[in-house]
N, C-alpha and C positions, 0 to 999 in steps of 0.2 A: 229735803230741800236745803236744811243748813248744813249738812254736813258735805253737800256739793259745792256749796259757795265757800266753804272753808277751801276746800278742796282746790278749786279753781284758783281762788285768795294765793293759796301758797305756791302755784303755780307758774302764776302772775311774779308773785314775788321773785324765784327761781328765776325767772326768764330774765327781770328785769335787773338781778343782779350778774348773770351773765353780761349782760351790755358792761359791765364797770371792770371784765377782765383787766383791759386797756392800762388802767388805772398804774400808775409807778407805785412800787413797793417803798420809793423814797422817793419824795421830791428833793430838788438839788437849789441850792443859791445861784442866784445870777451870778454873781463873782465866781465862782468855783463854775457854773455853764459857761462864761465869756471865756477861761482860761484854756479849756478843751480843746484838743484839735477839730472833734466832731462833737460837739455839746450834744447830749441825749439821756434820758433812764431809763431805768428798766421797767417794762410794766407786771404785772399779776402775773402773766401769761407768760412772760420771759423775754416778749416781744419787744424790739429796742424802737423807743420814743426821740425822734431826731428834732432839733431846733434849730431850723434857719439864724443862720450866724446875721442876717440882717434885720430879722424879726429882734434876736436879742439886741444889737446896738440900739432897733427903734425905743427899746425897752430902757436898754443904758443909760441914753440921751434924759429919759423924764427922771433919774431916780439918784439921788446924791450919792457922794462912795460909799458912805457908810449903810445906805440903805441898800445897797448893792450885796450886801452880805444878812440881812433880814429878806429880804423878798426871793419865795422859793414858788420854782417854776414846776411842773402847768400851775396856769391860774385855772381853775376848774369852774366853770359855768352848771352849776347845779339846775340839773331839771327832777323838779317834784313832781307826783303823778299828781297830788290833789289839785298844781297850780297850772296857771295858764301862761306865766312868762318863767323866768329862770333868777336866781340870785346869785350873786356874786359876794364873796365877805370878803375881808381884810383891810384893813386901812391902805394898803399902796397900789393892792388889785383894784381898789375902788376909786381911788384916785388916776391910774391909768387909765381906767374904763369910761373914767368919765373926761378925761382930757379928747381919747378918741370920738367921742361922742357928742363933744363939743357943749357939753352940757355948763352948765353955768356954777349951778349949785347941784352938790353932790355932799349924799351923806356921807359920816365919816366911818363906819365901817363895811358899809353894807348896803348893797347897788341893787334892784330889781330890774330887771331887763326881759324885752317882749321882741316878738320874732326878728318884724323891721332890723330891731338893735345887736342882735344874735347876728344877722346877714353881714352888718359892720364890722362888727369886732373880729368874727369869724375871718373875712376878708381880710383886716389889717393885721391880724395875728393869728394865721391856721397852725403855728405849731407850739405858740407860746398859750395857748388856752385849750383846754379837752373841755368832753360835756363828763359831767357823772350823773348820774338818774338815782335819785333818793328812790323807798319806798316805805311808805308808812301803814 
């Protein structure tokens, strides 16, 4: 019996790291994505990751210049299998997430977020955020 649940375990995990082919081999600066004629990275896969040029300005607009050269895109919405919502980290991803969100007070590095708020953010930024899937 346990060495079928190992078994499965690793399976699961396999699968589950597939989902993250997606994933860019580098995330890039907004300053260096605004500058592009077609802002995008590359992913795992080889697949090219495009950013609507109006997704970044919406981005532009919340983030001073110099922060403009610290905040590296996708913002990645981490889904853990143990959890029921997703997390967000970064001090300027989690200040963006939370401007969108209308939220009041918002921690300073690090945002938890549940479906309803995935549907938003997803909506106001499909290219400026991916999911990644932890597996523990």
């Amino acid at each position: 019996m346990r060495l079928d649940q190992d078994r499965s375990d690793r399976l699961l995990k396999k699968q589950i790291l597939n989902l993250n082919r997606h994933i860019p081999r580098q995330r890039k600066a907004v300053s260096e994505l605004i500058a592009e004629d077609k802002p995008h990275v590359m992913g795992v896969d080889g697949s090219r990751h495009r950013f609507k040029r109006k997704e970044l300005e919406f981005v532009v607009s919340m983030l001073s210049d110099s922060e403009l050269d610290i905040l590296k895109l996708p913002i990645y919405i981490e889904m853990d299998t143990m959890a029921s919502g997703a997390r967000v980290s970064g001090k300027l991803e989690t200040r963006i997430l939370c401007k969108i969100l209308e939220r009041e007070e918002c921690p300073a590095d690090e945002i938890f977020i549940y479906r309803p708020e995935m549907r938003i953010i997803r909506q106001k930024l499909p290219t400026v955020t991916q999911y990644m899937f932890l597996v523990r």
